[in-house]
C-alpha positions as CSV (number, residue, x, y, z in Angstrom):
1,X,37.4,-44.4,-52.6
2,X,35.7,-46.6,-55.1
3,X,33.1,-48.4,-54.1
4,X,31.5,-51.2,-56.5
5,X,28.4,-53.1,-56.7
6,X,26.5,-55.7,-58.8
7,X,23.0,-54.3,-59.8
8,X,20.6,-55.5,-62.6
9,X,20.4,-53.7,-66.2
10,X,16.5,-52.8,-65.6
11,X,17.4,-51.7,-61.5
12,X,20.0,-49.2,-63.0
13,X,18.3,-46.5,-63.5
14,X,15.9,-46.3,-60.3
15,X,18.8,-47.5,-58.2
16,X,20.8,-44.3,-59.0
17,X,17.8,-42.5,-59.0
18,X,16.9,-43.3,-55.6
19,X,20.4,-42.6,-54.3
20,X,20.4,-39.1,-55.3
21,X,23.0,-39.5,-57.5
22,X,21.4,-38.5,-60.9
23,X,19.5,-35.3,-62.4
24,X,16.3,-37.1,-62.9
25,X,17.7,-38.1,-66.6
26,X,18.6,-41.3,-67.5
27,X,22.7,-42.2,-66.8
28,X,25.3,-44.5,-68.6
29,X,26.8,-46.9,-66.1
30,X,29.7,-46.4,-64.8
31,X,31.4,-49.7,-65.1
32,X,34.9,-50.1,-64.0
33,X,35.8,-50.5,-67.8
34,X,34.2,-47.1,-69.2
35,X,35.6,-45.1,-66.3
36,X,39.2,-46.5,-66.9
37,X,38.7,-45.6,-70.6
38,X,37.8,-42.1,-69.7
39,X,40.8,-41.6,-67.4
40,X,42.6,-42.9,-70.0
41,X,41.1,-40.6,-73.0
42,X,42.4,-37.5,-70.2
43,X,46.0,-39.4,-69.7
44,X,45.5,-38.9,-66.2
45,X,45.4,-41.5,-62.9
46,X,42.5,-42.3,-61.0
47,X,44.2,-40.6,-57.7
48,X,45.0,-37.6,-59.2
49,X,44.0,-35.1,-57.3
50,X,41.9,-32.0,-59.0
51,X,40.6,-30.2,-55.9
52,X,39.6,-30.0,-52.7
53,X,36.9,-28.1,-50.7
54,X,39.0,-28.7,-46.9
55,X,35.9,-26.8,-44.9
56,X,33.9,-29.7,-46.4
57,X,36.4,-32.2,-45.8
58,X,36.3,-33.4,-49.2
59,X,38.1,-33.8,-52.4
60,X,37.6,-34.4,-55.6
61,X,40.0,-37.1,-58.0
62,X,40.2,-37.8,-61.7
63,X,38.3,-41.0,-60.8
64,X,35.4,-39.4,-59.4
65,X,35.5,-36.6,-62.8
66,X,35.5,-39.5,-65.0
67,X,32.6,-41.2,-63.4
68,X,31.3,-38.0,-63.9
69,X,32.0,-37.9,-67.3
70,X,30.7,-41.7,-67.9
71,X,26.9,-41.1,-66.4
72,X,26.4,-38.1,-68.4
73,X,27.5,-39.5,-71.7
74,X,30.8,-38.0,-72.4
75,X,33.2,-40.0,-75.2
76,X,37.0,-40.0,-73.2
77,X,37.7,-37.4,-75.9
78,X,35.9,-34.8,-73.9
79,X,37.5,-35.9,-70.6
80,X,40.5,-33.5,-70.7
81,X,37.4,-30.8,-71.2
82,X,35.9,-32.1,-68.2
83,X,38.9,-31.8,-66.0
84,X,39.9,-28.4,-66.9
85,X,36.0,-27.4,-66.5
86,X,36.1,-29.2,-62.5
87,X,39.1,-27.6,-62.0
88,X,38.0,-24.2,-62.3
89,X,34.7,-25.3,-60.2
90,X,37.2,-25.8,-57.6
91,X,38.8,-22.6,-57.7
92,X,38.4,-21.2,-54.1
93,X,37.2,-18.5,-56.0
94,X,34.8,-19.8,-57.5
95,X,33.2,-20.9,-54.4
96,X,31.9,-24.1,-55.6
97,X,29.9,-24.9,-52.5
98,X,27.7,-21.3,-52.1
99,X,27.2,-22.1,-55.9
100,X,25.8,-25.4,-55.6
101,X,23.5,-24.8,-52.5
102,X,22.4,-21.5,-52.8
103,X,18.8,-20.3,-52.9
104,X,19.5,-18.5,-56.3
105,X,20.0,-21.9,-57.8
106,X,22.8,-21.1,-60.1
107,X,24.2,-22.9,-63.2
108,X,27.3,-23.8,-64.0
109,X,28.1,-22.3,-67.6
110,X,30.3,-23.8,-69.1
111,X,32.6,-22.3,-72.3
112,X,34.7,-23.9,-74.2
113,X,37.3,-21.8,-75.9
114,X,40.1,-22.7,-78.2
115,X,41.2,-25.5,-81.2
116,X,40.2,-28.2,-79.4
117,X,36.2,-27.3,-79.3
118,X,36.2,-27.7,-83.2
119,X,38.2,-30.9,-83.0
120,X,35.3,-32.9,-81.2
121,X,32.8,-30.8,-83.0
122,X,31.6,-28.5,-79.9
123,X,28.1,-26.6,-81.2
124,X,29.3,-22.3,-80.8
125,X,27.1,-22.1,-83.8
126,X,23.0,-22.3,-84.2
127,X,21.4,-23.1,-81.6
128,X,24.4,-22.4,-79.2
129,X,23.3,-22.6,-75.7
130,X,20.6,-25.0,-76.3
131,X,20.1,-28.9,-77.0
132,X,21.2,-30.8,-79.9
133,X,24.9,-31.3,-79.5
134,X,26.6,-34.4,-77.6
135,X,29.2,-32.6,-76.8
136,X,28.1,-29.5,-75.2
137,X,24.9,-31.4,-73.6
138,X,27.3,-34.1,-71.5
139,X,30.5,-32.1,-70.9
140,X,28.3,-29.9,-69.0
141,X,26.2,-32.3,-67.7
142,X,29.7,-33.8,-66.3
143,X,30.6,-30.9,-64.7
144,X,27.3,-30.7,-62.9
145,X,27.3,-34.5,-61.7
146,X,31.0,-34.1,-60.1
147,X,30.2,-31.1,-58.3
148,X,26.8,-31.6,-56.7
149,X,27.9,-35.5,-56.5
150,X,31.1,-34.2,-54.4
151,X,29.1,-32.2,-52.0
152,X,25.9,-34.3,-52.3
153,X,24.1,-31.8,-52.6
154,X,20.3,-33.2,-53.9
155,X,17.1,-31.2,-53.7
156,X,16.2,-32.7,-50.8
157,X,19.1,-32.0,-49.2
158,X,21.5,-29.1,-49.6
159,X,20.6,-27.9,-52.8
160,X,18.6,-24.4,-51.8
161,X,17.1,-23.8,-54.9
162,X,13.7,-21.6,-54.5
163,X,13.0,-21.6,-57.9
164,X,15.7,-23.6,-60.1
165,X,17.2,-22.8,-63.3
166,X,17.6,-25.4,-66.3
167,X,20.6,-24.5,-67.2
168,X,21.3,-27.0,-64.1
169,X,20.6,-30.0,-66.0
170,X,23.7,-28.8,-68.6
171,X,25.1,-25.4,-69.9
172,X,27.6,-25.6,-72.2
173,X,29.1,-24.1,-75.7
174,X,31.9,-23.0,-77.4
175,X,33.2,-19.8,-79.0
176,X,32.7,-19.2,-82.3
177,X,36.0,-18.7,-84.0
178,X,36.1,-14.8,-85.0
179,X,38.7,-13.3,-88.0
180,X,39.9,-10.0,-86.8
181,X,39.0,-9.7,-83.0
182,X,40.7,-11.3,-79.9
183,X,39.2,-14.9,-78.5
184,X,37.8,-15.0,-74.9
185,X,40.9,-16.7,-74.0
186,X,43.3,-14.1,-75.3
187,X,41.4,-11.6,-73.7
188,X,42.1,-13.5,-70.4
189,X,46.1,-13.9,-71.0
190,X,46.2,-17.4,-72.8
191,X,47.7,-18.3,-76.1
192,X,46.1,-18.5,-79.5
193,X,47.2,-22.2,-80.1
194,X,45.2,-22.9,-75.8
195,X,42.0,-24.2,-75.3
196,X,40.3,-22.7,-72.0
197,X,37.8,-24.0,-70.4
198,X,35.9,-20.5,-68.2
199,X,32.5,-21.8,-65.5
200,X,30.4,-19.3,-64.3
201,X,27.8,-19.3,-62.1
202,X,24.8,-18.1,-63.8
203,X,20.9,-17.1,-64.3
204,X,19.3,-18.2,-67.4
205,X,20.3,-16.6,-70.6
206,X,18.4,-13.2,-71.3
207,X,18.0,-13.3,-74.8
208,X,18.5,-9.5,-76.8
209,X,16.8,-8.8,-80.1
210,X,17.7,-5.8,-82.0
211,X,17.0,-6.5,-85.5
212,X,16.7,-3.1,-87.1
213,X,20.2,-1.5,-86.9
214,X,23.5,-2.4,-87.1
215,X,24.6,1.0,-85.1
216,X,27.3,-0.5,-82.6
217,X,26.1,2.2,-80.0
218,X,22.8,1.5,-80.2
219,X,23.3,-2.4,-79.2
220,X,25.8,-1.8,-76.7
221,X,22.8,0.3,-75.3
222,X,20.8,-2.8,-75.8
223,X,23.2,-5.2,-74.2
224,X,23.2,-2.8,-71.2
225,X,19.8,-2.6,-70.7
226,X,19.9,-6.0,-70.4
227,X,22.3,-6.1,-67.4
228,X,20.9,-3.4,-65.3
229,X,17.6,-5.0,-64.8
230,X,16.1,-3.7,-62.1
231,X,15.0,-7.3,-61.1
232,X,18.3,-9.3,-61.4
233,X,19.9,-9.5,-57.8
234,X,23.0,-7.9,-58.9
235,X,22.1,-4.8,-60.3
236,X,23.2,-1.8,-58.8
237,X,25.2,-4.1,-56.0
238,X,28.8,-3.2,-57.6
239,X,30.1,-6.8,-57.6
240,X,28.3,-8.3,-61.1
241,X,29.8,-10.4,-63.6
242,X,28.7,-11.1,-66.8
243,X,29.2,-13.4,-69.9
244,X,28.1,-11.7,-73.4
245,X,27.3,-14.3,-76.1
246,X,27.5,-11.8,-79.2
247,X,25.4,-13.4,-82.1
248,X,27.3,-13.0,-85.4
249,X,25.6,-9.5,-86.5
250,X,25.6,-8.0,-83.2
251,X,29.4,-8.9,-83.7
252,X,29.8,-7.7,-87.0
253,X,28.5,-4.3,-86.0
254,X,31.0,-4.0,-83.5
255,X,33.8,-5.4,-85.4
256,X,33.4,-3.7,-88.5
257,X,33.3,-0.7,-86.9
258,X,36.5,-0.9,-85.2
259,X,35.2,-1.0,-81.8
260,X,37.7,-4.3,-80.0
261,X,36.1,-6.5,-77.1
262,X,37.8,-4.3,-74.4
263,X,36.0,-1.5,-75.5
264,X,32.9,-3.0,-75.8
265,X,33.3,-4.4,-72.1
266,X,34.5,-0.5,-71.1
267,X,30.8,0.5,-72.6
268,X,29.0,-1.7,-71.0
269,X,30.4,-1.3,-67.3
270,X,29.2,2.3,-67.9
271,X,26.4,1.5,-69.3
272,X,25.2,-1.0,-66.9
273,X,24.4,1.5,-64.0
274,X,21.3,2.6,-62.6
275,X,20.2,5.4,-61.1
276,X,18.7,4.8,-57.3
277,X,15.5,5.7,-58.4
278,X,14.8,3.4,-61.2
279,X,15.7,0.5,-58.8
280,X,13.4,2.2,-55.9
281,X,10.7,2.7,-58.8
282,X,11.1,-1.1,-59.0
283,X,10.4,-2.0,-55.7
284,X,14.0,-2.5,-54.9
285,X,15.1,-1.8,-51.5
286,X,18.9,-0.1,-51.6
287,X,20.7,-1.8,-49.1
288,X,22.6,0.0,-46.8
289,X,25.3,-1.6,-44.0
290,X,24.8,-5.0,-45.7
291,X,28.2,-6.7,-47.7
292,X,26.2,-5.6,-50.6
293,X,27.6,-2.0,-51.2
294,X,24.8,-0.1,-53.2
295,X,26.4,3.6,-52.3
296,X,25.8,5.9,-55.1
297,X,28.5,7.8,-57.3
298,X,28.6,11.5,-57.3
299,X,26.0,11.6,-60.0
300,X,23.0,9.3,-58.6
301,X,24.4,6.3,-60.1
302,X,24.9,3.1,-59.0
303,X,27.0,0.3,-60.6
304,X,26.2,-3.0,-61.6
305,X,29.5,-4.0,-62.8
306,X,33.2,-3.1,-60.9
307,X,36.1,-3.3,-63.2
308,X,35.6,-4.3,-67.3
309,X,37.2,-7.6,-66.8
310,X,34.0,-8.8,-64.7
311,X,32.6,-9.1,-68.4
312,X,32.7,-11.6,-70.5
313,X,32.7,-11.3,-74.0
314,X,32.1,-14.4,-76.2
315,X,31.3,-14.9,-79.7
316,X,28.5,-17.5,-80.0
317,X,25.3,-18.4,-82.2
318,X,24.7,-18.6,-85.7
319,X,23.2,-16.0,-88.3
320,X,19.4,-14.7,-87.7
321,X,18.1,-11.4,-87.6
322,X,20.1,-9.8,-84.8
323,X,20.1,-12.1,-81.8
324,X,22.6,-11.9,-78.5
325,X,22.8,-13.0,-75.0
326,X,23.5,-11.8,-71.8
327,X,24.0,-14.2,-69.4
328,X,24.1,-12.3,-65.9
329,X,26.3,-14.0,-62.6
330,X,23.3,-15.1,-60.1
331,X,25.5,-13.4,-57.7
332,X,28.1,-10.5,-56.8
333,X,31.1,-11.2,-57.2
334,X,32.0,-11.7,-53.4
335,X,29.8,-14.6,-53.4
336,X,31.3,-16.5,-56.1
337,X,33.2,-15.7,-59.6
338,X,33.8,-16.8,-62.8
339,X,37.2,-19.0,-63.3
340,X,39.1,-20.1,-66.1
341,X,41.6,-22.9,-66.6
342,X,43.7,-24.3,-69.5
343,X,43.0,-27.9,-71.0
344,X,46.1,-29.7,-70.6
345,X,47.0,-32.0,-73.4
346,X,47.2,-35.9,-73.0
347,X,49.9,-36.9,-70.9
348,X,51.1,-33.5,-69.2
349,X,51.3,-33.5,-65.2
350,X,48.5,-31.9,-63.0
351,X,50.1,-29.3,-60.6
352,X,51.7,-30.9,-57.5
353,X,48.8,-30.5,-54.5
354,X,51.2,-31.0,-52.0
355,X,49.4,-31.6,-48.9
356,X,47.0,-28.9,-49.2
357,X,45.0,-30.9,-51.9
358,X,44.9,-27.6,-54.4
359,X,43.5,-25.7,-51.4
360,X,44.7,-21.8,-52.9
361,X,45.1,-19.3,-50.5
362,X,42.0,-17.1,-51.8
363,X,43.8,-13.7,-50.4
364,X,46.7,-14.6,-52.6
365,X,44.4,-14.7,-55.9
366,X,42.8,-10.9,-55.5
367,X,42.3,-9.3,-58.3
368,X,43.4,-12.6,-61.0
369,X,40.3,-12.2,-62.7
């Protein structure tokens, strides 16, 4: 329910501070004026219903998205971004609240893919998956706000983070629009003419550098060293998922060598695995009777990764010398995955809820990724 209050310009900032309700950062206020004009810039009411976490007893409204959306900075242009983006947060899932409280201290990576991320000049160029961009810094700044605000979840509370991860202040981007090879959202079943919105719960970016060849084996080699690290918590665990930022030469040498993205993801799957001794060589214990399953194929192996569709594969960054990103799930996949959800254009109805409050039978969802 909305609750208001009278506080002094130069209180603002401490106020919210003290509260919990902030990142540390400085907020916009959200007056009842500037949330009304976000709800309105996402044609939606303030009692629509988006979500709802029932073992938490609580749900999450379009008013409480756009007073997301108004602390971190948005423009109402972004809002229908920001309610496709919460939505998939609140994807059972996705299991929002593991993500949110977990010692792993995942972010929320958000990518924007489809027309609409050029319309309100989204960065998927230079520069990518860092600062510089109002777009990408406060839609996923948003996102973060409505989900740890939901479940309150503040460092000195809930939030389990051992070590933290920046990405947790935003992490957002779009695709960069590619001439001869699928979009991430074609890949996952949506139109050409959609704009998806796909949140993962991530580690930090690891960034891969192979200037010196444009051999499409030799960086899909790279890429896959990259995701069987012996020290990521995934590897070898079976249950990984991944999102791929391909810089634009990394993704030339694929495309113009008529490898598509499914075959990429096919080669990295394999590629990913580990054999147990490199992980025991690490100092990695294999786990045995645990819900991690680390049992080893016929030839010594272990996989990272279960099926090619736990990989992501996005085009992002601008020219360089041979830059790309692997961007690993903090955990497997029966912890929490990646979702997607389409943006809905001004004006069209949110699914009915009913009186389950979007609650989706998880068993009914298995294998939708």
């Amino acid at each position: 329910m909305r609750t208001t209050m009278t506080i002094a310009a130069d209180d603002l900032q401490s106020h919210f501070y003290d509260q919990g309700w902030t990142d540390g950062l400085p907020i916009v206020a959200p007056t009842a004026a500037a949330v009304e004009a976000m709800l309105a810039g996402g044609g939606v009411a303030a009692d629509e219903v988006l979500g709802a976490i029932p073992a938490h007893g609580v749900t999450m409204d379009a008013e409480h998205a756009a007073t997301a959306a108004v602390m971190a900075g948005c423009v109402p242009e972004y809002f229908p971004i920001v309610l496709a983006a919460v939505g998939a947060t609140l994807d059972p899932l996705f299991n929002l609240q593991v993500a949110c409280t977990s010692t792993g201290g995942p972010a929320l990576c958000t990518i924007v893919s489809g027309p609409l991320a050029a319309e309100l000049a989204m960065n998927a160029e230079h520069n990518a998956l860092a600062s510089g961009n109002r777009a990408n810094a406060t839609i996923g700044r948003a996102v973060r706000f409505a989900a740890v605000n939901l479940l309150r979840t503040q460092v000195d509370g809930t939030d389990g983070s051992s070590i933290g991860n920046p990405g947790k202040y935003t992490f957002c981007f779009a695709e960069r629009p590619v001439t001869g090879w699928s979009s991430l959202r074609e890949d996952l079943g949506y139109a050409e003419e959609d704009t998806t919105v796909t949140v993962a719960p991530t580690t930090g970016p690891i960034q891969v550098g192979n200037h010196l060849t444009a051999e499409p084996d030799a960086i899909a080699a790279s890429l896959a060293a990259a995701m069987r690290m012996p020290s990521l918590f995934t590897t070898g665990k079976g249950g990984a998922q991944f999102v791929i930022a391909l810089g634009v030469e990394h993704e030339a040498a694929f495309r113009d060598n008529g490898w598509t993205r499914a075959d990429l993801r096919a080669r990295l799957r394999e590629g990913s695995r580990i054999r147990v001794d490199e992980l025991r060589a690490a100092g990695i214990v294999i786990e045995e009777g645990t819900h991690h399953d680390m049992s080893a194929d016929a030839d010594g192996y272990l996989r990272t990764v279960a099926a090619d569709a736990d990989i992501h594969v996005v085009s992002a960054g601008g020219a360089g010398a041979g830059w790309s990103a692997v961007i690993p799930s903090w955990a497997p996949r029966q912890h929490a995955q990646i979702a997607t959800r389409r943006v809905r254009v001004k004006g069209e109805e949110l699914p009915d809820c009913g009186p389950d409050s979007c609650a989706i039978d998880p068993t009914a969802m298995e294998g939708r990724l």
